[in-house]
N, C-alpha and C positions, 0 to 999 in steps of 0.2 A: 274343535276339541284339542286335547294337549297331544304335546307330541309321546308323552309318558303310556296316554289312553292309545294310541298309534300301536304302540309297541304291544301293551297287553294285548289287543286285536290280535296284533300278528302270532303272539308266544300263543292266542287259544285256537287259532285256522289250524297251525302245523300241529298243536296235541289233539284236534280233532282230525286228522288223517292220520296221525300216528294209531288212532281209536279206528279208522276205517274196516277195519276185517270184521268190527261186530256188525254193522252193515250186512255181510250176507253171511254169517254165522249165527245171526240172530233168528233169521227164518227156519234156521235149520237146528233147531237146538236139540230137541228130540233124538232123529237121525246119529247126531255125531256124539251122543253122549256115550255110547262105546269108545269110539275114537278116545274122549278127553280122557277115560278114563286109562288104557292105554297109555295115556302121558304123563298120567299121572296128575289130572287135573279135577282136583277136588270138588264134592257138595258148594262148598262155598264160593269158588269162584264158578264153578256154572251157576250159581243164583246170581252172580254178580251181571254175569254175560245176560241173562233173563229177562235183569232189572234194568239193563242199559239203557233201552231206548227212551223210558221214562226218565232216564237218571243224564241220558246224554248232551241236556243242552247246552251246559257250560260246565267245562274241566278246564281248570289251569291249573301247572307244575305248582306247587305248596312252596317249590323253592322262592316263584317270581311270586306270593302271595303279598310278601312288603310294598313291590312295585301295583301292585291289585290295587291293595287299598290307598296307595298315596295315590292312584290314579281315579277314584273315588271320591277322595277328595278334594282337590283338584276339581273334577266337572262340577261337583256339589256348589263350589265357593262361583263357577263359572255363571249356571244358570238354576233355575228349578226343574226345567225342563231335564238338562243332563244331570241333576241332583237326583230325579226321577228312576233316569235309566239306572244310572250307579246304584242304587238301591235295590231295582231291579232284578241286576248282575248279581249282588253280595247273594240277595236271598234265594237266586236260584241257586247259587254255590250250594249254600247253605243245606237248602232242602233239597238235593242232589244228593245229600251226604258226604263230599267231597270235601271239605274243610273237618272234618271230623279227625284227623289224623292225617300226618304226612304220611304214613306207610296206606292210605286207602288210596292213593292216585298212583302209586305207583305196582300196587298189586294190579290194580285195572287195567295200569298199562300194561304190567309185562303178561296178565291174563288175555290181553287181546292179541300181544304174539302166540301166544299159546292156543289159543283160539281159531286163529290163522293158519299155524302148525297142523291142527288138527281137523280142519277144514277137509285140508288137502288133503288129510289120509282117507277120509270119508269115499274116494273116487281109486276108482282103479281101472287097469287096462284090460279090456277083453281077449280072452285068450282068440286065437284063430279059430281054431276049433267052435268056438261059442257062436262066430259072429252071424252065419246063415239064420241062426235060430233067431238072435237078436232082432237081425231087420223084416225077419220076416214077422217076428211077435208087432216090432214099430210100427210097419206096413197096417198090420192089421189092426192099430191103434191110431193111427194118424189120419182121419180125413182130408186134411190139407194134402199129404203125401201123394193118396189117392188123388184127388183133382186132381193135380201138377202131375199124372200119369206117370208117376216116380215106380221103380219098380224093385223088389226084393235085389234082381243083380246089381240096378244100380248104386243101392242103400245099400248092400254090403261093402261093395267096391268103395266109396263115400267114405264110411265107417275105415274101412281096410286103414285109411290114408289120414289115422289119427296118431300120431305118437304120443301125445298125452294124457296121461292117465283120465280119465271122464264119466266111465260109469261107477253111479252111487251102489256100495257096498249091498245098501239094502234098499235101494228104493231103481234099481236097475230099469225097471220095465218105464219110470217114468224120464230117468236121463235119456232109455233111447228113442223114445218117443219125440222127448224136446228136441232131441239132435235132429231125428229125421225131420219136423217141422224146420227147425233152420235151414237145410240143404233143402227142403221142399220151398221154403220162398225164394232163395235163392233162383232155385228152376223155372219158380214161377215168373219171377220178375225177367228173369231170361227170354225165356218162352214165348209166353202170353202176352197179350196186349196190358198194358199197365194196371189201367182202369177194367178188367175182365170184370163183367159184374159176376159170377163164382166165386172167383180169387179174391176180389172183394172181399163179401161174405166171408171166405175161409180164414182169410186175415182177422178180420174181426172177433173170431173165437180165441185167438192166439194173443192180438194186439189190442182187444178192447175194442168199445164201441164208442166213436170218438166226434160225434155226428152232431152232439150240441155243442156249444160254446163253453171254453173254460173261462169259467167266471174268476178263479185264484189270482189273488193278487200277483205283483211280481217278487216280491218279499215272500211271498210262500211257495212258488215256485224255485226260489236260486237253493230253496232248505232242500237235499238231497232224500232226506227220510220223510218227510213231510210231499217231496214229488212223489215217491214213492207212492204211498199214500194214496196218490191223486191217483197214479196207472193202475194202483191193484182196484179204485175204486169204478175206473173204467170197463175193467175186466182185463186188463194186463194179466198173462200167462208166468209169472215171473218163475216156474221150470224152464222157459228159455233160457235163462241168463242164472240158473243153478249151477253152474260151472266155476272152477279155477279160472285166473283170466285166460293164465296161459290154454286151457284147451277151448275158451269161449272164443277167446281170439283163431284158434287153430280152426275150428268149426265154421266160424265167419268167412275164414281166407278158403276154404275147401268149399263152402258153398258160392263161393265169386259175388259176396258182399264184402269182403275187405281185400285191398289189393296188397298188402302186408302188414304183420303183425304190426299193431302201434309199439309194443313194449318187446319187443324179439331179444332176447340174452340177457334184459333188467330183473333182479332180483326184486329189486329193492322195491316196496310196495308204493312209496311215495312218488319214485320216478316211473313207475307203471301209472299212476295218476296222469302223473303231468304229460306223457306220451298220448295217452288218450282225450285229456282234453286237447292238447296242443291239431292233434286227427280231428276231433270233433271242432274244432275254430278252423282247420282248409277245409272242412265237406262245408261248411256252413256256407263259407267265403264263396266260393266256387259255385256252390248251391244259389248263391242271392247274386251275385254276377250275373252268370245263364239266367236266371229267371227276368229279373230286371231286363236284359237285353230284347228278349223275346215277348215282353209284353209291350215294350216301346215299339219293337218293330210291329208286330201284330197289329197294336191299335193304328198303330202310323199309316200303315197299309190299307186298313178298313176305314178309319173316320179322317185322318189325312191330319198335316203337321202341326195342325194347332189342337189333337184332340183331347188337348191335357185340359183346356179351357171349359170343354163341350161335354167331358166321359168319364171323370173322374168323379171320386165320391164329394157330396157339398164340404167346403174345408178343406179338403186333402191340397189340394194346390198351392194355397195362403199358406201352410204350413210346410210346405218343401219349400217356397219359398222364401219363408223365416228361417229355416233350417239355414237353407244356403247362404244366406246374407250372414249370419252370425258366423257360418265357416271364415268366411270371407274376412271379417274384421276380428278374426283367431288368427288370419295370417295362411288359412290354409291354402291348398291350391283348389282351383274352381272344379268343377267336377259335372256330367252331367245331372238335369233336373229330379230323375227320380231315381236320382243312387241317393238322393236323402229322405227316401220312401221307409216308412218301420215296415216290420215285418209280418204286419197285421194289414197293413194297406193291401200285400198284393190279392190278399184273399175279399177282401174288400173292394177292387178293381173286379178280379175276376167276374164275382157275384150279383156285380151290378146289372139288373133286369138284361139292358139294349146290348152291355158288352156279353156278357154269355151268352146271349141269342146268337148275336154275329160274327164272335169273334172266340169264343173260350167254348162254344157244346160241343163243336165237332174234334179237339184237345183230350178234352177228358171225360165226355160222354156222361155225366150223370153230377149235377153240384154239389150233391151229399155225397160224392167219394170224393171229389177233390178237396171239401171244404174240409172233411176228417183228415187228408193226410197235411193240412195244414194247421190242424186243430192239435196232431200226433208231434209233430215238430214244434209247437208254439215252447212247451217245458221246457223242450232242450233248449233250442235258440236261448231263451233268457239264463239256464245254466253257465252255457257256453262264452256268453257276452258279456255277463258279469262275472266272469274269470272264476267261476264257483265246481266242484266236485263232477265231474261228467260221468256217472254209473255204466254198467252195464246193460241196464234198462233203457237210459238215454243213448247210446250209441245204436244198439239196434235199431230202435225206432227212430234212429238219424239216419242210417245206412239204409233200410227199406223204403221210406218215405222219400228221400231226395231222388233217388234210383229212379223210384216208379214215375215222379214228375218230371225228373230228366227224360225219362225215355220218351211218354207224351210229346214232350217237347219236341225234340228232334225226329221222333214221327210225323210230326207235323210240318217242320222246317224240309223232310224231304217230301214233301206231298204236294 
């Protein structure tokens, strides 16, 4: 492609994060239309906010619209194929309604500050006086809480240690419900054995039920709105992740799934992005390290040093190593065999009949929970790795999932 099409890429990625706040102001359109009105945000741009998600597949600045179309034509003159796509692009412009006026991309955008603005007023802080009543209404809403034998003192106390504003103006009894769920996996994953078949279960009301295979390409996976999509269709709670970041993240770090804020003192909505993907690419790293490690040793221990030959899925071998040969003549430096294992392999290893009999039951106790929390991470991972949007939705479900397989893990390394 030309270097011209390079550039229009790039000018539509950053106006699509500049557009990020409709992402969770869109769910909540109802709720905050007090708020917008408060700001003075008219009929017409809440329709606009309404029509986003249909309307949000391709926005580019009106100004870079000359470089649009020379880059258009260009792929056009290149192939049919990118004469295709160009066509594509124009006419979802097009029927977006976005080429209809240069004053319409920009009312959208500064509607999505406004948006964002108002988001935030949606949430307020619980006075002291409230918070008894709070946790004990949560308590008596939360199942999860219960299991994790969480308890009114401890959920106030929890609560006590929020400084950012977090409960919703009018929809309260469900912000503090989601919280107490958060600080309840938290406890749980603390607690309890990883794999607890309970805590399981209680998860799965929360996080979806994730037990068959995601069929979604990876093209509709790296699309943020379109993951989405996939989690609420799971049964994703997305009142978890109803929050500002700044108190999603506060929430996170008080329940001891996050060990510091990704985004601690950053306004700026863009570099709160890129903080939390940059968190979700080390939990990943870190994540597929340990695991890689301990499934080498494991096997190595039960079927002995050639068991990559004997225990692996048919194909898996041949392809680590063609992986590695082609590192190799990239110039790279060598590396062990199955650090060029995808990230589909390990659950594939795991699940193979002889190795989970002998080597992975006594781990993680049951194949339909492990296979979900690796079914829970597949979205992210491919987020994460093609350098794409890492939500709020994908970071939890990064932070609980890795958690509970690391803990397995090293359960086991001391046993």
């Amino acid at each position: 492609m030309s270097d011209e099409y390079h550039r229009w890429l790039k000018q539509q990625e950053a106006l699509n994060r500049m557009l990020k706040p409709f992402e969770d102001a869109q769910r909540y359109v109802d709720p905050i239309k007090s708020a917008y009105e408060r700001l003075g945000i008219n009929s017409t741009v809440r329709k606009i906010l309404e029509e986003e998600d249909a309307r949000r597949k391709r926005v580019v600045d009106l100004d870079s619209f000359k470089a649009l179309e020379s880059a258009a034509q260009t792929i056009a003159r290149e192939s049919r194929l990118q004469k295709s796509a160009s066509e594509n692009i124009l006419s979802s412009l097009k029927n977006s309604g976005f080429l209809d006026s240069a004053g319409d991309i920009h009312k959208s955008i500064a509607a999505s500050h406004r948006a964002h603005a108002a988001y935030e007023q949606i949430f307020r802080m619980p006075a002291a006086s409230e918070l008894a009543l709070i946790a004990h209404e949560a308590m008596a809403n939360s199942s999860l809480a219960r299991h994790v034998q969480f308890s009114d003192i401890r959920l106030h106390a929890a609560m006590a240690k929020m400084h950012t504003p977090w409960l919703q103006l009018d929809a309260g009894a469900r912000s503090a419900q989601a919280m107490a769920d958060i600080f309840a996996i938290g406890k749980g994953i603390s607690s309890l054995p990883p794999f607890d078949r309970g805590f399981t279960e209680e998860l799965r009301q929360d996080l979806g039920d994730w037990r068959d295979d995601v069929s979604a390409t990876d093209e509709y996976l790296s699309d943020p709105i379109w993951r989405s999509n996939v989690y609420v269709e799971r049964g994703f709670n997305q009142e978890l992740t109803n929050f500002t970041n700044s108190a999603f993240d506060e929430g996170l770090e008080i329940a001891g799934l996050l060990e510091s804020e990704p985004a601690a003192d950053i306004d700026d909505e863009e570099e709160d992005e890129i903080a939390r993907a940059r968190v979700a690419f080390e939990e990943l790293r870190r994540f597929e390290v340990a695991l890689r490690r301990f499934i080498e040793e494991a096997m190595q221990k039960t079927f002995g040093t050639d068991w990559m030959k004997r225990q692996l899925p048919s194909n898996m071998l041949d392809g680590w190593i063609e992986k590695k040969e082609k590192a190799a003549r990239a110039g790279e430096a060598e590396q062990a065999l199955i650090d060029y294992a995808d990230f589909s392999d390990y659950k594939a290893i795991i699940e193979k009949k002889d190795n989970w009999s002998q080597v992975f039951k006594h781990v993680f106790q049951r194949s339909d929970d492990v296979r979900e929390s690796f079914q829970r991470l597949f979205p992210v991972r491919i987020a994460t790795m093609h350098a794409r949007l890492v939500t709020k939705d994908d970071h939890l479900l990064l932070l609980v999932e890795t958690r509970r397989v690391l803990k397995a893990i090293k359960a086991n390394s001391r046993s």
